[in-house]
C-alpha positions in Angstrom: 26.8 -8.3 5.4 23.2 -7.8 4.0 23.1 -7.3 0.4 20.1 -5.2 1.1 21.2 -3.5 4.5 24.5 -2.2 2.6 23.3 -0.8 -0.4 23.4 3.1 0.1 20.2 5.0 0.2 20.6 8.0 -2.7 18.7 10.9 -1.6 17.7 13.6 -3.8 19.1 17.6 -3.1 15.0 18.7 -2.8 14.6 16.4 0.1 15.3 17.6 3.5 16.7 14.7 6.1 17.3 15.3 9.8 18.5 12.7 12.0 18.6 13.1 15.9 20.0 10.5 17.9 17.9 7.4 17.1 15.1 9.1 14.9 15.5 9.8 11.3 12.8 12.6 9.3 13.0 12.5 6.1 11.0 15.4 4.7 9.7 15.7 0.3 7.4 17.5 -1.8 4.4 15.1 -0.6 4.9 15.3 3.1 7.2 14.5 6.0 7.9 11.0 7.8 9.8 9.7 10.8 11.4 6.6 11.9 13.0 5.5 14.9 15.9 3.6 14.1 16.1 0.0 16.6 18.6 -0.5 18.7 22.5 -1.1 17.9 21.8 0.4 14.2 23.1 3.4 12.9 22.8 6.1 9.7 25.9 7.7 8.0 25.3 10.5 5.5 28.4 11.6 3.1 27.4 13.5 -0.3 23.7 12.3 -1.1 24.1 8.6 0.3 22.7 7.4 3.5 24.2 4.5 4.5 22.8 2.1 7.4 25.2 0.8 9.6 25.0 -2.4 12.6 26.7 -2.3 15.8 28.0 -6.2 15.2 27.2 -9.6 13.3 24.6 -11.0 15.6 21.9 -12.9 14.2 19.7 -10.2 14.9 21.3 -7.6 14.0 21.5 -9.1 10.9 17.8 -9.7 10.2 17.0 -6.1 11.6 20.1 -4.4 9.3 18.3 -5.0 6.0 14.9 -4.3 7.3 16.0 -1.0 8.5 17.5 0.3 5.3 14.5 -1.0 3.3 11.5 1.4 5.5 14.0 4.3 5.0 14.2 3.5 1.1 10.1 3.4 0.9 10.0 6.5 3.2 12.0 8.4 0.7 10.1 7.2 -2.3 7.1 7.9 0.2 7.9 11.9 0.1 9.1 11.9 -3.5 6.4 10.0 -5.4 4.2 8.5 -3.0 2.3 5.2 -3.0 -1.1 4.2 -5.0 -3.3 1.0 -4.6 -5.9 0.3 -7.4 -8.9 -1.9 -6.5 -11.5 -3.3 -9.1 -15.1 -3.9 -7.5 -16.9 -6.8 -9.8 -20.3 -8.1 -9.1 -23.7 -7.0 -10.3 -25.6 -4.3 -7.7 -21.8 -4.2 -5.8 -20.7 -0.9 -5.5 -18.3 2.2 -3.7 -18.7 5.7 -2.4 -17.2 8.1 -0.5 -19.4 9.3 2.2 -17.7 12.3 4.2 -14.2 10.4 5.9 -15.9 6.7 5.1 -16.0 4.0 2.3 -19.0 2.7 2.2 -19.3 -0.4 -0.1 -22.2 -2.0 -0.9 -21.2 -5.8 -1.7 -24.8 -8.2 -1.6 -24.6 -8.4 2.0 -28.2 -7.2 3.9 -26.3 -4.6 5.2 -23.6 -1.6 3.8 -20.2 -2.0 5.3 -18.4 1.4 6.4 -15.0 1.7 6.4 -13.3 4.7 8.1 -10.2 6.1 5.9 -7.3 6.7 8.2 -5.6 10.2 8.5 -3.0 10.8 5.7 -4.3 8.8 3.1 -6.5 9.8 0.0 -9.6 7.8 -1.5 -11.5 7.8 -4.7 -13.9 5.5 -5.3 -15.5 6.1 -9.3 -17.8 3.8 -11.4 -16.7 2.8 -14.7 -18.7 1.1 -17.3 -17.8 -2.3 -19.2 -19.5 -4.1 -21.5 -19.6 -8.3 -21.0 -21.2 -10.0 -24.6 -24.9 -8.2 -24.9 -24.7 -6.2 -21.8 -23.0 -3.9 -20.2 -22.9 -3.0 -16.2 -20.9 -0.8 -14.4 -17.3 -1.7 -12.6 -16.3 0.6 -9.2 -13.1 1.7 -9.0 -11.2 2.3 -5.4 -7.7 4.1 -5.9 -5.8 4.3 -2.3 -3.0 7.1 -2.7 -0.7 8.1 0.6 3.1 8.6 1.2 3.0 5.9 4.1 3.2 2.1 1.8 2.5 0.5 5.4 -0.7 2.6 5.6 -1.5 2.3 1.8 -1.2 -1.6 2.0 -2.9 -2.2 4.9 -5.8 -0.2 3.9 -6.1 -2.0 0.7 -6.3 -5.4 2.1 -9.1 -4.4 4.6 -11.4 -3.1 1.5 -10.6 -6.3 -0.1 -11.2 -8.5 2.7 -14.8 -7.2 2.8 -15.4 -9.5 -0.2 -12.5 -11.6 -1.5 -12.9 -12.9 -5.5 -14.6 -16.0 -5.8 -13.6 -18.6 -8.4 -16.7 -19.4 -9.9 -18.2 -16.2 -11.2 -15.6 -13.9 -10.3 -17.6 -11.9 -8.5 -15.7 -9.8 -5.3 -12.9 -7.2 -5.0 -9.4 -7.3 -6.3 -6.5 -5.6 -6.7 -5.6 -3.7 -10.1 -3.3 -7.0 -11.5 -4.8 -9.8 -9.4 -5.9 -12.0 -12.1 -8.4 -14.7 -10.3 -8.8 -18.0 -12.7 -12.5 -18.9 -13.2 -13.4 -22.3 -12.9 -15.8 -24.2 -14.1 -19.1 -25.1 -12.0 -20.7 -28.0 -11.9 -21.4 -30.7 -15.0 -25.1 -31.6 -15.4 -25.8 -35.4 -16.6 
């Protein structure tokens, strides 16, 4: 069996789960999700533990059996906690707002790109200052909060594909831990 797929799901007593024939809701403090469950698996629940079964040992059955059991895990920690994606704007004259439902970044292109947040997530974009030897400019902050971790994800990597880092100055959007190694430009003779 899976080592994932088997391991029991434990689910909290403030968390209210319904499952109706192939569709399981899962229902927390932070909002309410669904799934519906792919063919041949199935959900047990006995005292707090939701456990995933498979109808047999077929390859894909296999591959699908772990895969279930992990989107029901980040659904529950979904509704309990929720997800959060951190993005660091770097780049002198780059910057972030909100304007009404869309992110509009400003990133040295000739043009502002608008980016329209999707339903059920929340975003803050705030300017932070650093200093850098003698001077000092301003960093933006984007922080992607939502319950979905497909929809938080996604949504992150689309504001960072607008400008990707660059190795030489550093200069672009990255995630909250990406750590982008400078390297060194060109030697003059």
């Amino acid at each position: 069996m899976s080592r994932i797929g088997k391991a029991p799901i434990k689910l909290s007593s403030d968390l209210d789960v319904k499952i109706d024939d192939n569709t399981i809701t899962i229902k927390g403090k932070l909002g309410e999700l669904s799934y519906a469950l792919m063919p041949g698996m199935s959900l047990e629940l006995e005292n707090g533990l939701l456990t995933v079964k498979r109808a047999d040992d077929s390859k894909n059955q296999r591959a699908v059996h772990g895969l279930t059991r992990a989107l029901i895990q980040n659904m529950v920690t979904g509704v309990t906690k929720g997800y959060k994606k951190t993005l660091h704007i770097y780049g002198t004259g780059y910057s972030s707002e909100i304007v009404g439902p869309w992110l509009r970044l400003t990133l040295g292109y000739s043009h502002d790109i608008l980016l329209r947040v999707p339903q059920g997530l929340k975003v803050e974009a705030n300017a932070v200052p650093r200093t850098r030897g003698a001077r000092s400019d301003f960093t933006s902050i984007i922080t992607i909060e939502g319950i979905n971790k497909q929809m938080v994800g996604q949504f992150a990597a689309e504001v960072r594909a607008c400008r990707p880092p660059e190795n030489y100055k550093g200069k672009g959007i990255r995630y909250d831990d990406e750590r982008v190694t400078i390297k060194a430009g060109k030697a003059g003779s």
